[in-house]
C-alpha positions as CSV (number, residue, x, y, z in Angstrom):
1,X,27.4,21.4,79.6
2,X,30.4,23.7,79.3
3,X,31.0,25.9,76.3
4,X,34.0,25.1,75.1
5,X,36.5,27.3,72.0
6,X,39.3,26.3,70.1
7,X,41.3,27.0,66.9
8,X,42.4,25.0,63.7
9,X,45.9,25.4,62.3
10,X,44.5,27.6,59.9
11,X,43.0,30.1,62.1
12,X,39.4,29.1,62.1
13,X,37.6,29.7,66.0
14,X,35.2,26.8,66.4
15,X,32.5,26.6,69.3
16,X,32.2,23.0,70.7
17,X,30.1,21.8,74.3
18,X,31.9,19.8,76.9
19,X,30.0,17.3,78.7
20,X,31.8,15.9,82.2
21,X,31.4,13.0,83.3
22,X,31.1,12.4,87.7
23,X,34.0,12.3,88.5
24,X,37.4,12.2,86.8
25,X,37.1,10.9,83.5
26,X,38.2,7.5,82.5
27,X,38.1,8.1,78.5
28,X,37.2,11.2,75.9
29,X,34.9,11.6,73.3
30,X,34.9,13.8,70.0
31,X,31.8,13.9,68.0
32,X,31.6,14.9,64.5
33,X,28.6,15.8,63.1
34,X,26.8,15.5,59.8
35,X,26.6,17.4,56.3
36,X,26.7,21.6,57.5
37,X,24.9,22.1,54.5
38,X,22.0,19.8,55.2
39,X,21.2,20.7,58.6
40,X,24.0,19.5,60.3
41,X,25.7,20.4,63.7
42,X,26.8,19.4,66.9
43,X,22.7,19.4,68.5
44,X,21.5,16.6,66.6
45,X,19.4,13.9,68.5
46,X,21.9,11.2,67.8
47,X,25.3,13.4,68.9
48,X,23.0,14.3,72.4
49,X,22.3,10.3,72.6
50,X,25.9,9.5,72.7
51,X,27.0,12.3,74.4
52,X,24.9,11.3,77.1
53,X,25.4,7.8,77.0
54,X,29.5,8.4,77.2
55,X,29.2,11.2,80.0
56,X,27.5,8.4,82.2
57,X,30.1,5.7,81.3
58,X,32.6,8.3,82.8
59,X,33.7,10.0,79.2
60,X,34.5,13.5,79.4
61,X,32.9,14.4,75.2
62,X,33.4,17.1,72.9
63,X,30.6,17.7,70.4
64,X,31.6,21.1,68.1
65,X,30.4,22.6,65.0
66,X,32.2,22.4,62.3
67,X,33.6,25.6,60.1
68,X,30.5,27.7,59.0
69,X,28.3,26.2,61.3
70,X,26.1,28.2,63.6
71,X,28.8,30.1,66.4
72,X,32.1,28.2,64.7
73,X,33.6,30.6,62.2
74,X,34.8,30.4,58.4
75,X,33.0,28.4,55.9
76,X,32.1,25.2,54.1
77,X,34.9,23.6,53.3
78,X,34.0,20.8,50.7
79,X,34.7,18.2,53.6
80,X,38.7,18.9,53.3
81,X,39.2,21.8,55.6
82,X,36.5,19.9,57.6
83,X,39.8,17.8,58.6
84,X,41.6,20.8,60.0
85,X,38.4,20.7,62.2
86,X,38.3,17.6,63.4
87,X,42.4,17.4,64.3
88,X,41.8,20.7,66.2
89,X,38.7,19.1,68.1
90,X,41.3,16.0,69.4
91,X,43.9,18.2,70.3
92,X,41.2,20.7,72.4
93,X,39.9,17.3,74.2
94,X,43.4,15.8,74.6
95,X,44.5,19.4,76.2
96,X,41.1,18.9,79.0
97,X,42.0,15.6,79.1
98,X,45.4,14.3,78.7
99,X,46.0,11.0,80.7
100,X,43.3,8.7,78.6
101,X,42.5,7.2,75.8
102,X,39.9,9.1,73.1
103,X,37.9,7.7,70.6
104,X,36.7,9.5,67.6
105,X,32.9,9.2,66.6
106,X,31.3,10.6,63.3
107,X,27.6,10.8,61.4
108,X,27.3,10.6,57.7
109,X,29.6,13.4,56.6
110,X,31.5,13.4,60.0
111,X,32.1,9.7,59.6
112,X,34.2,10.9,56.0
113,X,35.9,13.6,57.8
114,X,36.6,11.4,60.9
115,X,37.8,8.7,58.6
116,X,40.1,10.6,56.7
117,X,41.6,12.2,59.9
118,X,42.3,9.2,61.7
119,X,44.5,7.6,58.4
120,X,46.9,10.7,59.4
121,X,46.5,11.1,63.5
122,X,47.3,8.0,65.8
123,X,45.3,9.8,68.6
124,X,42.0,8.3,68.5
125,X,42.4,4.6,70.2
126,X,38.8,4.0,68.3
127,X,36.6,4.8,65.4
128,X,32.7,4.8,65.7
129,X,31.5,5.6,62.1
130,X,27.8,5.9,61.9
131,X,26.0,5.7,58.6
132,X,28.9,6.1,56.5
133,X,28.1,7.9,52.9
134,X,29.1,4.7,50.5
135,X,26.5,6.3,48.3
136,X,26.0,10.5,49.1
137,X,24.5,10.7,45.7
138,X,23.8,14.6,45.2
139,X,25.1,15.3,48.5
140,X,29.1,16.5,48.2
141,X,31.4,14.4,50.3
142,X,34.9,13.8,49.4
143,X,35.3,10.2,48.5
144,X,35.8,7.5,50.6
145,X,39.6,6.3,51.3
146,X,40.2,3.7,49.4
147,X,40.2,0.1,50.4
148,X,44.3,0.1,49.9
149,X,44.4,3.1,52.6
150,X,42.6,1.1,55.3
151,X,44.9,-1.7,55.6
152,X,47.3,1.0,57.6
153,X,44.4,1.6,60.2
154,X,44.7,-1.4,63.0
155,X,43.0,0.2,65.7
156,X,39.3,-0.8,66.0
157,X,36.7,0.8,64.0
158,X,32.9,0.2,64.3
159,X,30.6,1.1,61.5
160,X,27.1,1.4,62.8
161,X,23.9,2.0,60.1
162,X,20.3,1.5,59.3
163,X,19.5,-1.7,57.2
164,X,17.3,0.7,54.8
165,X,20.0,3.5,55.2
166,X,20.4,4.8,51.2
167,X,23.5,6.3,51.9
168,X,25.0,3.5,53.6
169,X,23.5,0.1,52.0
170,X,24.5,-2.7,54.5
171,X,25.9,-5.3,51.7
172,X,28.4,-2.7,50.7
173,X,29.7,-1.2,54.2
174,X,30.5,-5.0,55.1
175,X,32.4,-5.1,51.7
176,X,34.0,-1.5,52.6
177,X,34.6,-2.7,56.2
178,X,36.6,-5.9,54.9
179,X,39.2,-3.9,54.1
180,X,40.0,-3.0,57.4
181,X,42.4,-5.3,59.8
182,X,39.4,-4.8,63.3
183,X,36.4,-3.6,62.1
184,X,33.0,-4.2,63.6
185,X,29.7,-4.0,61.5
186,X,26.6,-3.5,63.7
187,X,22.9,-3.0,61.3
188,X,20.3,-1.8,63.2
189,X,17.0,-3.3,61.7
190,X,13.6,-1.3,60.7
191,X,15.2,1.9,60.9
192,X,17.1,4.3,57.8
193,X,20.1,6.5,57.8
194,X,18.6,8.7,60.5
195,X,17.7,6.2,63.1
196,X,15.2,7.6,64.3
197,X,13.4,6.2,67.8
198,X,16.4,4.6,68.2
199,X,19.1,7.4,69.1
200,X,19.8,5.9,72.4
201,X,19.8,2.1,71.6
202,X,22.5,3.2,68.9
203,X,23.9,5.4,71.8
204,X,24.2,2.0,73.7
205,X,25.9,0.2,70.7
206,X,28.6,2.9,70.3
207,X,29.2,2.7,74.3
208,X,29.8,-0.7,74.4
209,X,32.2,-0.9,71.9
210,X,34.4,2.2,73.2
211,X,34.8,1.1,76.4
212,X,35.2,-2.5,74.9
213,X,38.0,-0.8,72.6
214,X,39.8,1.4,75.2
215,X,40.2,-1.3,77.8
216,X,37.5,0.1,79.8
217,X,35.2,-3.1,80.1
């Protein structure tokens, strides 16, 4: 694992971790990580699951803390600045690794941010959006785009949750994920927004579908 620095557009020096894959990569990876003020950054079991699980499928991954998190500097940014982030994070990856295609992956509040970048930024060749906040209740997330936004983004999109996820009920993210033109609803059963004990089986599900995505199955 290589450490790995870049800066937004608006100044802010984030710290990120590159994972390598053997060999010359065949894909990249940026992972974006969940709410910075609930414990949220780039070391979270899930993030290390997929990082792992796209290193060995020959991903070269970028996993970084967003602004006001640990090393990265600034602060919270409501979620909107959080963007800034995430566009700076693709074009850092793209820079290490500019011949293939990336996907974009995002928990909870990363799965907002990662969202809203991708409406904007043709980049990402794939979305993998796990546990998505339909419902943050207390917890501040900018809303959702709208269902007349998502009709723009044709690339594929996976949204990956917990059938007892709170934040993400299953009824409504197949409802959300309808109004999308290639989107792909996978519910883990017997697990919660968390998933935990099954970081690398959801590891496994996000593989598949990148490499499925980007033409590398």
């Amino acid at each position: 694992m290589d450490p790995m620095w870049f800066v937004t557009d608006d100044g802010v020096h984030l710290e990120g971790e590159l994972r390598e894959p053997d060999g010359e990569p065949l894909a990249a990876a940026v992972l974006c990580h969940p709410h910075p003020r609930h414990g949220g950054s780039k070391d979270h079991p899930i993030l290390w699951a997929i990082r792992n699980e796209l290193a060995h499928r020959g991903y070269a991954v970028l996993g970084f803390n967003f602004r006001g998190v640990m090393g990265s500097g600034g602060g919270y940014g409501g979620g909107r600045r959080e963007v800034r982030d995430v566009r700076a994070a693709i074009d850092r990856i793209r820079e290490h690794a500019p011949a293939v295609p990336t996907v974009l992956v995002g928990w909870s509040f990363g799965a907002n941010v990662g969202l809203r970048e991708a409406l904007d930024d043709d980049r990402p060749g794939a979305l993998a959006l796990i546990g998505f906040p339909l419902r943050p209740g207390d917890v501040q997330v900018p809303p959702a785009p709208a269902t007349t936004e998502l009709g723009t983004l044709v690339r594929p999109v996976l949204f990956l949750a917990g059938d007892g996820d709170a934040f993400c009920p299953p009824d409504e993210l197949r409802g959300y994920a309808a109004g999308l033109p290639n989107a792909t609803v996978h519910i883990l059963e017997g697990t919660d927004h968390y998933l935990w004990r099954r970081e690398r089986e959801a590891a496994a599900i996000v593989g598949r579908f990148a490499d499925a995505a980007l033409g590398l199955a």
